[in-house]
PDB file of N, CA, C and O in Angstrom:
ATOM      1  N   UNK A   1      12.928   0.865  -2.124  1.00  0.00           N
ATOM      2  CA  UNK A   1      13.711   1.774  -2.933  1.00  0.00           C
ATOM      3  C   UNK A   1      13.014   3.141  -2.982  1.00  0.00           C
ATOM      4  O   UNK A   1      11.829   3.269  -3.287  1.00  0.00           O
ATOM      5  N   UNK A   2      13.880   4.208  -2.640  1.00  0.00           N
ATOM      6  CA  UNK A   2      12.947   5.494  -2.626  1.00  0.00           C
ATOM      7  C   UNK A   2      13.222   5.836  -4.315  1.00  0.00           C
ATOM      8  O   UNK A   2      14.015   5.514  -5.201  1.00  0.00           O
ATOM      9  N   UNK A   3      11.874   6.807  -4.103  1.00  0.00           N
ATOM     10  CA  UNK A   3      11.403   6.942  -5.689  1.00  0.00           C
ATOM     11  C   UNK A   3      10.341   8.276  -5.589  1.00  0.00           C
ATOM     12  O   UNK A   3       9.455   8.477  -4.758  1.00  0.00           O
ATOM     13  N   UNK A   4      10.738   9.058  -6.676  1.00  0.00           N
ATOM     14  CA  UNK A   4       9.651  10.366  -6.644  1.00  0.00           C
ATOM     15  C   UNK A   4       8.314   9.924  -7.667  1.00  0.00           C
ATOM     16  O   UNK A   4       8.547   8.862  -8.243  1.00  0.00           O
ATOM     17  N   UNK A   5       7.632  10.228  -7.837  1.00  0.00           N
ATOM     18  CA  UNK A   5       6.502  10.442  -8.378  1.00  0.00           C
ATOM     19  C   UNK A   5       5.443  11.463  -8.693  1.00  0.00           C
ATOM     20  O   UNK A   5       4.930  11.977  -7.698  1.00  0.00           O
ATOM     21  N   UNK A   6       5.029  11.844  -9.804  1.00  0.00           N
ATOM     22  CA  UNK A   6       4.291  13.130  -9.426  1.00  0.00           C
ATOM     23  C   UNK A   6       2.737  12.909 -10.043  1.00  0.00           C
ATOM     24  O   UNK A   6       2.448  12.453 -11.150  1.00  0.00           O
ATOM     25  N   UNK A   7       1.691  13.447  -8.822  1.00  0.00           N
ATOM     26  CA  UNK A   7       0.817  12.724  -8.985  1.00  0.00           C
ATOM     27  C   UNK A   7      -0.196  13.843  -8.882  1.00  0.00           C
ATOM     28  O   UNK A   7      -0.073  14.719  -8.026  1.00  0.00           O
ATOM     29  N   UNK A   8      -1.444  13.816  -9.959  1.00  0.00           N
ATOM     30  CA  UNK A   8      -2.307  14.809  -9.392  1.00  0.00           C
ATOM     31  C   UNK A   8      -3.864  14.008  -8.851  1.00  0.00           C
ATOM     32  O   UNK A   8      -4.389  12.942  -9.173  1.00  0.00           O
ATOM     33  N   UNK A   9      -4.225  15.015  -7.968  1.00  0.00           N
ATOM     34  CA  UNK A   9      -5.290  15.185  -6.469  1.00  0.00           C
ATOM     35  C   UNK A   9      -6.588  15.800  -6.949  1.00  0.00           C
ATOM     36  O   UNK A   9      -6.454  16.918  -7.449  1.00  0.00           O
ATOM     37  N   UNK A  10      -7.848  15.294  -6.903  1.00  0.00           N
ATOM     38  CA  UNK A  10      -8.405  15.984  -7.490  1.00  0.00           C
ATOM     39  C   UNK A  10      -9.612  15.728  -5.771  1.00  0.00           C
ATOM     40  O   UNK A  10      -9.970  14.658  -5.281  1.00  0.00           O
ATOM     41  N   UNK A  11      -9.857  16.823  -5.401  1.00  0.00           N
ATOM     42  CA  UNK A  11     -10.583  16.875  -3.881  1.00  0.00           C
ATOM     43  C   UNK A  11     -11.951  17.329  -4.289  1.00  0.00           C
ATOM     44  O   UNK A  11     -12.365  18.150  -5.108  1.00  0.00           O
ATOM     45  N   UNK A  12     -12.542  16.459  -3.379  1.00  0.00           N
ATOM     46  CA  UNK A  12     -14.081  16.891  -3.542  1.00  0.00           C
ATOM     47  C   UNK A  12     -14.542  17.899  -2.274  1.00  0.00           C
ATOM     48  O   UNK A  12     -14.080  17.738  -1.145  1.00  0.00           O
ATOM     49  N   UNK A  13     -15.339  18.768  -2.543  1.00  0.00           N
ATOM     50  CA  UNK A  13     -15.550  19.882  -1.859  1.00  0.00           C
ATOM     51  C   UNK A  13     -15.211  19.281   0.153  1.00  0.00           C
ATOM     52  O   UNK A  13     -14.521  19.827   1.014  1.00  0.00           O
ATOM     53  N   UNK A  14     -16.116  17.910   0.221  1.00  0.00           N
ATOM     54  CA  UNK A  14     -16.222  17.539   1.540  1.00  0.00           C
ATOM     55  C   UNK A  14     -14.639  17.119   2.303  1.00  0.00           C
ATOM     56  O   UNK A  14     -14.155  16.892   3.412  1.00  0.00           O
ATOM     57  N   UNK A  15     -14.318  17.190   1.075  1.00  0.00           N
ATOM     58  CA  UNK A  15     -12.381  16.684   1.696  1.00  0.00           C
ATOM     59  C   UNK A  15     -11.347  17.830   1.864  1.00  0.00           C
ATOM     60  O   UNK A  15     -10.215  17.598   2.289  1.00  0.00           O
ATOM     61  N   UNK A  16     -11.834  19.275   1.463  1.00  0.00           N
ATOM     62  CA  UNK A  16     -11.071  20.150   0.833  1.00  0.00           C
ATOM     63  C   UNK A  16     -10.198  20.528   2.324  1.00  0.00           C
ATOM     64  O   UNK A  16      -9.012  20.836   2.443  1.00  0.00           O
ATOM     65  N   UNK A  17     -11.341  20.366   3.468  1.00  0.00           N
ATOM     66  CA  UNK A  17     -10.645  21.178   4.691  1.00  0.00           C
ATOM     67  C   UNK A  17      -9.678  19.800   5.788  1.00  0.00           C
ATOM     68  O   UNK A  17      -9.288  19.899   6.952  1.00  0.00           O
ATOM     69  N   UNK A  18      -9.538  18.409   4.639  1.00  0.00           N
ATOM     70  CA  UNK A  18      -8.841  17.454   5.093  1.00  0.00           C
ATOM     71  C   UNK A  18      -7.366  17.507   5.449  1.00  0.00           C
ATOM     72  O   UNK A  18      -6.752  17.740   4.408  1.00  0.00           O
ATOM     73  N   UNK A  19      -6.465  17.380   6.570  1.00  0.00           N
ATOM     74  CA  UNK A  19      -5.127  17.521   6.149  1.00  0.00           C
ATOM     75  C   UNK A  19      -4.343  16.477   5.512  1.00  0.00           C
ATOM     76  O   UNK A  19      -3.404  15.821   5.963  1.00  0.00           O
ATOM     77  N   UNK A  20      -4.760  16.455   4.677  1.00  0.00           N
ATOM     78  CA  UNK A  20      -4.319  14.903   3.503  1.00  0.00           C
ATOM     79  C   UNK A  20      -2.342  15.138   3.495  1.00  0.00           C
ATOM     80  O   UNK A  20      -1.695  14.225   4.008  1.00  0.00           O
ATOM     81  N   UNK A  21      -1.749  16.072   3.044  1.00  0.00           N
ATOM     82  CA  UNK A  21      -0.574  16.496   2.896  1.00  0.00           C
ATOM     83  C   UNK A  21       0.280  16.263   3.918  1.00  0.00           C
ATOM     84  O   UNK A  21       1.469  15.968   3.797  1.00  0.00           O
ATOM     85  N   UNK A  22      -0.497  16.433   5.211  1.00  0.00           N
ATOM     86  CA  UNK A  22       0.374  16.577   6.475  1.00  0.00           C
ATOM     87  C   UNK A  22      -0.074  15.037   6.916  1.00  0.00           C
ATOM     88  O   UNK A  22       0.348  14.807   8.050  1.00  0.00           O
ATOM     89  N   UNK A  23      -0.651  14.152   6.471  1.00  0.00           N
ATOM     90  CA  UNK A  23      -1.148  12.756   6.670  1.00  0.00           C
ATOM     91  C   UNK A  23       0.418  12.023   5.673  1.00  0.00           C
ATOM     92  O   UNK A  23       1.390  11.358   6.033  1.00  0.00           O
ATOM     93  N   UNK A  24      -0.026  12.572   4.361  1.00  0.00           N
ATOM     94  CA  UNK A  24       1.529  12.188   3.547  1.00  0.00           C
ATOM     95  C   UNK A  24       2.856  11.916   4.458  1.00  0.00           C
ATOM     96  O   UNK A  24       3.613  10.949   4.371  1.00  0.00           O
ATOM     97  N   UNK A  25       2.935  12.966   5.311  1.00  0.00           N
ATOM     98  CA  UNK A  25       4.342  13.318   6.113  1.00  0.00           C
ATOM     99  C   UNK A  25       4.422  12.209   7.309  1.00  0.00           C
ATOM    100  O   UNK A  25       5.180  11.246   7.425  1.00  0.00           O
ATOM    101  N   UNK A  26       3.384  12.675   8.150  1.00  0.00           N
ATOM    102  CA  UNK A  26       3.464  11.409   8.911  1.00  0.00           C
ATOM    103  C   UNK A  26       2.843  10.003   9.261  1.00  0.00           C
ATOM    104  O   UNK A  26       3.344   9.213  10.061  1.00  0.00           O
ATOM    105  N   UNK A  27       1.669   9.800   8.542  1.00  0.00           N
ATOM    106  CA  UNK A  27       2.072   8.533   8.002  1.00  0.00           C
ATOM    107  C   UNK A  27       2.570   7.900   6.955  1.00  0.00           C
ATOM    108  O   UNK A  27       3.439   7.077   7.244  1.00  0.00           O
ATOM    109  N   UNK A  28       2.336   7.999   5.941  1.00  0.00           N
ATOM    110  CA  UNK A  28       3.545   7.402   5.413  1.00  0.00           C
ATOM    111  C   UNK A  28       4.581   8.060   4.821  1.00  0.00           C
ATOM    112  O   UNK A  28       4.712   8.138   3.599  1.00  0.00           O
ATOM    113  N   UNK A  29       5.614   8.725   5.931  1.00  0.00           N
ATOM    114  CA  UNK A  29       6.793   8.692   6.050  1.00  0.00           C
ATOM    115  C   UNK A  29       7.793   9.449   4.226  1.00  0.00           C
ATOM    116  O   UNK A  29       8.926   9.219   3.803  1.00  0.00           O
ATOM    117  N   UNK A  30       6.479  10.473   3.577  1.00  0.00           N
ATOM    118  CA  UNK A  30       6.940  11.050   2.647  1.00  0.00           C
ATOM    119  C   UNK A  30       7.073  12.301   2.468  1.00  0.00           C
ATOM    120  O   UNK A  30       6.468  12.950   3.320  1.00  0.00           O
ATOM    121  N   UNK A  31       7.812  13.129   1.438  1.00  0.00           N
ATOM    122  CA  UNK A  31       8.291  14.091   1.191  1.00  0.00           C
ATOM    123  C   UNK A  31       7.599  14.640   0.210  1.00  0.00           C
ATOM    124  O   UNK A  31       8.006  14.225  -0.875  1.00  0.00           O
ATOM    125  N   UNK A  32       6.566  15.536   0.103  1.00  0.00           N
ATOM    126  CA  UNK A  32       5.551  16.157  -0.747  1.00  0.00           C
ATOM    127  C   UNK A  32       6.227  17.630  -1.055  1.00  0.00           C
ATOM    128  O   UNK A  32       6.447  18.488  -0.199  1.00  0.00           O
ATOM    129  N   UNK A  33       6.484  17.725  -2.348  1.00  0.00           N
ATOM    130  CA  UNK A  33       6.659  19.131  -3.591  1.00  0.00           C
ATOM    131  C   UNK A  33       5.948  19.523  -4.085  1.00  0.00           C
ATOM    132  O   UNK A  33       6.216  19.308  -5.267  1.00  0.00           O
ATOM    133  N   UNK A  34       4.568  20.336  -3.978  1.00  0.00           N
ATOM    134  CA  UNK A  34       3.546  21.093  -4.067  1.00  0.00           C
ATOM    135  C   UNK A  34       4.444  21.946  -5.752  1.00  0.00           C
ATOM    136  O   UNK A  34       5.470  22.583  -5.992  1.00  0.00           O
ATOM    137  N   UNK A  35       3.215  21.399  -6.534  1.00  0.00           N
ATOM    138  CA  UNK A  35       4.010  21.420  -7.940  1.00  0.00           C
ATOM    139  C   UNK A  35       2.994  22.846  -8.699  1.00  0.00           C
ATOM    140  O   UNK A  35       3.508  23.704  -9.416  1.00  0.00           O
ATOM    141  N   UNK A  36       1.685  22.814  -8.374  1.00  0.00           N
ATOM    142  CA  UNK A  36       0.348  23.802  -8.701  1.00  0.00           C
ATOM    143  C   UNK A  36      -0.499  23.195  -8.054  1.00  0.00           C
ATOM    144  O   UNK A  36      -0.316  22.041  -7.665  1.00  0.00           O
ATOM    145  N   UNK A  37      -1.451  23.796  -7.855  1.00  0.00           N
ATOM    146  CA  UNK A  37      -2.841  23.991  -7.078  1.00  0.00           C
ATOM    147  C   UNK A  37      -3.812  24.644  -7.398  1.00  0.00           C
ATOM    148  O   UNK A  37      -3.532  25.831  -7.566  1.00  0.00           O
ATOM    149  N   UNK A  38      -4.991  24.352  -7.583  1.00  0.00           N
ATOM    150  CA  UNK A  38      -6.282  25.279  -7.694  1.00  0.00           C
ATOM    151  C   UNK A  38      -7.037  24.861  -6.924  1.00  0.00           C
ATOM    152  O   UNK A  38      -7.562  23.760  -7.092  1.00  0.00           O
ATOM    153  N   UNK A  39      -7.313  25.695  -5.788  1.00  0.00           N
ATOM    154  CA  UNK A  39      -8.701  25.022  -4.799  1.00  0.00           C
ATOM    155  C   UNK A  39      -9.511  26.164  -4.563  1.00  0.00           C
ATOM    156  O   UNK A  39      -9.128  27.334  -4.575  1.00  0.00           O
ATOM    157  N   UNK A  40     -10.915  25.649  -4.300  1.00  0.00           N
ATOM    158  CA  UNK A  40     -12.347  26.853  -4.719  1.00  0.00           C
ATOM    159  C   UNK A  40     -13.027  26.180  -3.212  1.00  0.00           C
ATOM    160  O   UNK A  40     -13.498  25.048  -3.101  1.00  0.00           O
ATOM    161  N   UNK A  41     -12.950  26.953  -2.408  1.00  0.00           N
ATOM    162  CA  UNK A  41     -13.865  26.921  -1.203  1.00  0.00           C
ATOM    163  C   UNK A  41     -15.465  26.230  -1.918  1.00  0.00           C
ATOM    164  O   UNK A  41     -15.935  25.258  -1.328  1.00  0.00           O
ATOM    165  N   UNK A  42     -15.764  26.447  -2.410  1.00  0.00           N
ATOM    166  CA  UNK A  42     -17.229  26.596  -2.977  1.00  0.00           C
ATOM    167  C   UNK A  42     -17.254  24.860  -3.963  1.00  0.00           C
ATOM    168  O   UNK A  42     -18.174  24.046  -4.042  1.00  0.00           O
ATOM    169  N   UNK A  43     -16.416  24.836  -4.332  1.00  0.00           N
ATOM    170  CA  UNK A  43     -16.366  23.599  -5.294  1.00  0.00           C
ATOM    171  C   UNK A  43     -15.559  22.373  -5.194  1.00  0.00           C
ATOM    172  O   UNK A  43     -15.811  21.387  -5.887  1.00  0.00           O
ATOM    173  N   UNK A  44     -14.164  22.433  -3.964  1.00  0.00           N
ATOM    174  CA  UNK A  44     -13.296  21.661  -4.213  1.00  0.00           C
ATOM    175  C   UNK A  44     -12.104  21.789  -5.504  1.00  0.00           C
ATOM    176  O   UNK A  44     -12.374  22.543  -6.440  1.00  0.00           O
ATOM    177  N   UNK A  45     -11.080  21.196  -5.509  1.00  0.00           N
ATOM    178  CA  UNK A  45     -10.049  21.356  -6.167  1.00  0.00           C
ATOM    179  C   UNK A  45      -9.094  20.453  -6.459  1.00  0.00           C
ATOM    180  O   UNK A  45      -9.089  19.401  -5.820  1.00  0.00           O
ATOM    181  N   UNK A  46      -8.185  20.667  -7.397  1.00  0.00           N
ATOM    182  CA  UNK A  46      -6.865  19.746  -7.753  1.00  0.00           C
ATOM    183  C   UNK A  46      -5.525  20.073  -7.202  1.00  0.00           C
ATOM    184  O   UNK A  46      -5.582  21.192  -6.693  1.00  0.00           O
ATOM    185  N   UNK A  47      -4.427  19.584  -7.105  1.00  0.00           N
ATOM    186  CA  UNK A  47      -3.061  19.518  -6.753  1.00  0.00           C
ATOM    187  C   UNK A  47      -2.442  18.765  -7.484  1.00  0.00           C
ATOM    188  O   UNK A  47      -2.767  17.635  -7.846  1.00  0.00           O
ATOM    189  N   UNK A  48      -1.678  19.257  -7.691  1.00  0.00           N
ATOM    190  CA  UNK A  48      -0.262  18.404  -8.461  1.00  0.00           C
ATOM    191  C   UNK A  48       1.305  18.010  -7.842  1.00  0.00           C
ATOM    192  O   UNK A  48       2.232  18.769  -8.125  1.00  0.00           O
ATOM    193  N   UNK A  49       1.497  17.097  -7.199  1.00  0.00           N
ATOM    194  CA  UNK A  49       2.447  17.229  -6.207  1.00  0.00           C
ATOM    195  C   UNK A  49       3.436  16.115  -6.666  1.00  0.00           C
ATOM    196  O   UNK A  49       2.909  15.138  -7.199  1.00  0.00           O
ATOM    197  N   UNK A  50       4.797  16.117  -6.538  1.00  0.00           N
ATOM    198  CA  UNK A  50       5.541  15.187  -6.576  1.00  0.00           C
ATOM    199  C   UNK A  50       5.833  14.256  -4.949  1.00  0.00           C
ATOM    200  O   UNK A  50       6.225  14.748  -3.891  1.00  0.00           O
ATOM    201  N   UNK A  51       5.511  12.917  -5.213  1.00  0.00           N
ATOM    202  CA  UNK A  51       6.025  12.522  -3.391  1.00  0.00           C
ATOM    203  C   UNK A  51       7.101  11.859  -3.721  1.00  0.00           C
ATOM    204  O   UNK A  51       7.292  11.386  -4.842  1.00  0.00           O
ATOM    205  N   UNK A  52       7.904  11.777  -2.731  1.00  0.00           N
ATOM    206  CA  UNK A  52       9.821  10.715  -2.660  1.00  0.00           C
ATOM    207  C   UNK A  52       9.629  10.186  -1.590  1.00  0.00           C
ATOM    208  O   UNK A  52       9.336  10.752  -0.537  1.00  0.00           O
ATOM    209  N   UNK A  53       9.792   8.954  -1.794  1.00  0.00           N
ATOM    210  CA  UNK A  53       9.411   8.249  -0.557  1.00  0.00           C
ATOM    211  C   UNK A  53      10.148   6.365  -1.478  1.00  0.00           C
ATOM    212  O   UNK A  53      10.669   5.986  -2.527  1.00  0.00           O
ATOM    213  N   UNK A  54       9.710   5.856  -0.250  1.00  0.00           N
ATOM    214  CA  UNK A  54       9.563   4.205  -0.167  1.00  0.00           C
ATOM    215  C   UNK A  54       8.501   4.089  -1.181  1.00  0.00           C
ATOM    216  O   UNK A  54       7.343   4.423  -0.930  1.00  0.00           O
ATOM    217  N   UNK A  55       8.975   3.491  -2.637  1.00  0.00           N
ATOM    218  CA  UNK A  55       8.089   2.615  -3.767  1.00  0.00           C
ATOM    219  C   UNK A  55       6.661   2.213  -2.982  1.00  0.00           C
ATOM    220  O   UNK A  55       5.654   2.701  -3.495  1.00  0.00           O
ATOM    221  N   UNK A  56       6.456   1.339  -1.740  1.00  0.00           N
ATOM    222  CA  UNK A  56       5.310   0.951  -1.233  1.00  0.00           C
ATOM    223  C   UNK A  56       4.654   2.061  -0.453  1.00  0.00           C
ATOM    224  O   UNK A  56       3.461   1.867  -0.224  1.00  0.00           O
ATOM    225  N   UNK A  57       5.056   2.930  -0.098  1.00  0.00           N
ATOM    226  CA  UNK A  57       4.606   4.210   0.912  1.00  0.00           C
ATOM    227  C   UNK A  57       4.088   4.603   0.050  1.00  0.00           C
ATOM    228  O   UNK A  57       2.896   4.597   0.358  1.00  0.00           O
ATOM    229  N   UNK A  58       4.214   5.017  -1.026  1.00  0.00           N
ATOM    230  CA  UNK A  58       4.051   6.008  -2.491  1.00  0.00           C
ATOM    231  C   UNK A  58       2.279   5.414  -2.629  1.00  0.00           C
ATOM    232  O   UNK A  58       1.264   6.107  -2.572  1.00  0.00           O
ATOM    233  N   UNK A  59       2.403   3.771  -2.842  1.00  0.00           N
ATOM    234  CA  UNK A  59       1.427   3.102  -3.232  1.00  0.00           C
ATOM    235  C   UNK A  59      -0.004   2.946  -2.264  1.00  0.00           C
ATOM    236  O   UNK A  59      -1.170   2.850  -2.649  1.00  0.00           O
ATOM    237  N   UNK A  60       0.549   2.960  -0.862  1.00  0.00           N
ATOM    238  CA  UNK A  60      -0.266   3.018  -0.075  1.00  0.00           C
ATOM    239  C   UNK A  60      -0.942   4.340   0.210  1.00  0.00           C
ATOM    240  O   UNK A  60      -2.159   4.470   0.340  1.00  0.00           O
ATOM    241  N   UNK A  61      -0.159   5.192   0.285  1.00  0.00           N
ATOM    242  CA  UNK A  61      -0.537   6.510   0.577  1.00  0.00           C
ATOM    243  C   UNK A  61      -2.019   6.772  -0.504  1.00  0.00           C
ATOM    244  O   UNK A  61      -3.181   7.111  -0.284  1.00  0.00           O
ATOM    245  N   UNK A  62      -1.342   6.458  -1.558  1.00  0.00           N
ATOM    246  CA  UNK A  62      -2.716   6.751  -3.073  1.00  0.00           C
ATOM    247  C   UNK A  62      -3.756   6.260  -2.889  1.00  0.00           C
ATOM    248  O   UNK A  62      -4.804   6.887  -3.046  1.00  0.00           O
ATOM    249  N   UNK A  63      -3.700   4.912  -2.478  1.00  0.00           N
ATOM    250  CA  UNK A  63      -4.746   3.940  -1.928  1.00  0.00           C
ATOM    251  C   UNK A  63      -5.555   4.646  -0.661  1.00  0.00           C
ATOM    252  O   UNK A  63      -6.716   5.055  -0.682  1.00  0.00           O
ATOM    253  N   UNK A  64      -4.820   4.669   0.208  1.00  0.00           N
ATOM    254  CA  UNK A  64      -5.294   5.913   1.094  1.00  0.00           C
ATOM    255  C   UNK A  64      -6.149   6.876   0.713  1.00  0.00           C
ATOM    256  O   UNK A  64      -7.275   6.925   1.207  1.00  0.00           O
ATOM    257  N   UNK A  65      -5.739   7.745  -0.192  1.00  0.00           N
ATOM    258  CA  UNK A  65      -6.124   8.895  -0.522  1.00  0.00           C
ATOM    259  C   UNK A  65      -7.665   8.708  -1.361  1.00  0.00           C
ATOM    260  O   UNK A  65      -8.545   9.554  -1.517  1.00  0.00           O
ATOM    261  N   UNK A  66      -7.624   7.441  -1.769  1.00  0.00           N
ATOM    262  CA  UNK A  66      -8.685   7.238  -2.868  1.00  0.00           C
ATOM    263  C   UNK A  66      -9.774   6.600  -2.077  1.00  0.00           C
ATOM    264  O   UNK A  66     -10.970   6.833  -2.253  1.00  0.00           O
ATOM    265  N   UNK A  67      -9.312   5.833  -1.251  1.00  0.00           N
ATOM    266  CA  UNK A  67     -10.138   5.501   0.362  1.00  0.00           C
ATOM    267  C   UNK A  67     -10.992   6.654   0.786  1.00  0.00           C
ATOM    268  O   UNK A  67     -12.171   6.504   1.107  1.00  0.00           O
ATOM    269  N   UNK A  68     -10.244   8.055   0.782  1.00  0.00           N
ATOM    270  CA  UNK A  68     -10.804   9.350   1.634  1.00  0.00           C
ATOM    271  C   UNK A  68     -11.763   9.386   0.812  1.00  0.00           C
ATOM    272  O   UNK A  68     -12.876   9.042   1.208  1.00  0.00           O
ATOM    273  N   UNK A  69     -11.555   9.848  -0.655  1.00  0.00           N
ATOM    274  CA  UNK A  69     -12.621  10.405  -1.919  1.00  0.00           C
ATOM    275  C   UNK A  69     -11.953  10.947  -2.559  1.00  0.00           C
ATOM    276  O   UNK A  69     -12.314  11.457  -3.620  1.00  0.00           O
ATOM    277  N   UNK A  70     -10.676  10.998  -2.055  1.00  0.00           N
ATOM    278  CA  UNK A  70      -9.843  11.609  -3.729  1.00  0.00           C
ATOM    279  C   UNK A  70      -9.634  10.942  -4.543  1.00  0.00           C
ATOM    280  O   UNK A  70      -9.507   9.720  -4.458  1.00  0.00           O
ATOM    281  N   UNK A  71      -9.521  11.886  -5.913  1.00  0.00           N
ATOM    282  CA  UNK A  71      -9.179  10.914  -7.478  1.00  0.00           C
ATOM    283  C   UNK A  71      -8.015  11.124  -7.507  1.00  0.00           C
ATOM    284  O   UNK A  71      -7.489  12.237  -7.480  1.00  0.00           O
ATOM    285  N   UNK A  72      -7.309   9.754  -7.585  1.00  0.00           N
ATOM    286  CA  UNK A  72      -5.321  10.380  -7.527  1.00  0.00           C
ATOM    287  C   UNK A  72      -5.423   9.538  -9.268  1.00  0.00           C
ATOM    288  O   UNK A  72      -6.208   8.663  -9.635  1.00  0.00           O
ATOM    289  N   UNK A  73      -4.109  10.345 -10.181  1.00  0.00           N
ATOM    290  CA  UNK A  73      -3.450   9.941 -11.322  1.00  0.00           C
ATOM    291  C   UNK A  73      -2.269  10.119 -11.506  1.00  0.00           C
ATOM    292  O   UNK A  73      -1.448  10.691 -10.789  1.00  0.00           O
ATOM    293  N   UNK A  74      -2.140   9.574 -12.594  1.00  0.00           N
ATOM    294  CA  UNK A  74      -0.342   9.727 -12.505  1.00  0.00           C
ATOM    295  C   UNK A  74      -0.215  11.069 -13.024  1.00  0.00           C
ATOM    296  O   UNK A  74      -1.110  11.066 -13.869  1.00  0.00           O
ATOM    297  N   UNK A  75       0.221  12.013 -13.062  1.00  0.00           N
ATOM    298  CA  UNK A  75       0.393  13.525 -13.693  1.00  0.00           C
ATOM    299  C   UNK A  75       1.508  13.281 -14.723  1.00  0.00           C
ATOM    300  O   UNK A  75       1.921  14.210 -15.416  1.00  0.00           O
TER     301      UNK A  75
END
């Protein structure tokens, strides 16, 4: 069942130059709405994004993401 969600990203400096977003798109097969952003070359940063996708894509993707070193929450 597709389903939006909006979730915030919190990147650690070593992930910042990751293409995590464009990983969203094609692997798992979602639709990312860039909601705010603050990112600091120097420190790393947060995002706030809504994804629409497949209920399990949604789930995996996070899992994913938390795999890399990001802190994902529900926003």
């Amino acid at each position: 069942m597709t389903e939006t969600r909006k979730l915030q990203l919190h990147y650690p400096l070593a992930r910042l130059t990751e293409p995590v977003i464009t990983r969203l798109v094609t692997e798992f097969d979602l639709e990312p709405n860039l909601l705010r952003a603050d990112v600091d070359a120097h420190t790393g940063g947060w995002m706030v994004t809504e994804l629409t996708g497949e209920s399990t894509s949604i789930d995996n993707a996070a899992e994913w993401m938390r795999s890399q070193g990001l802190t994902v929450t529900e926003a």
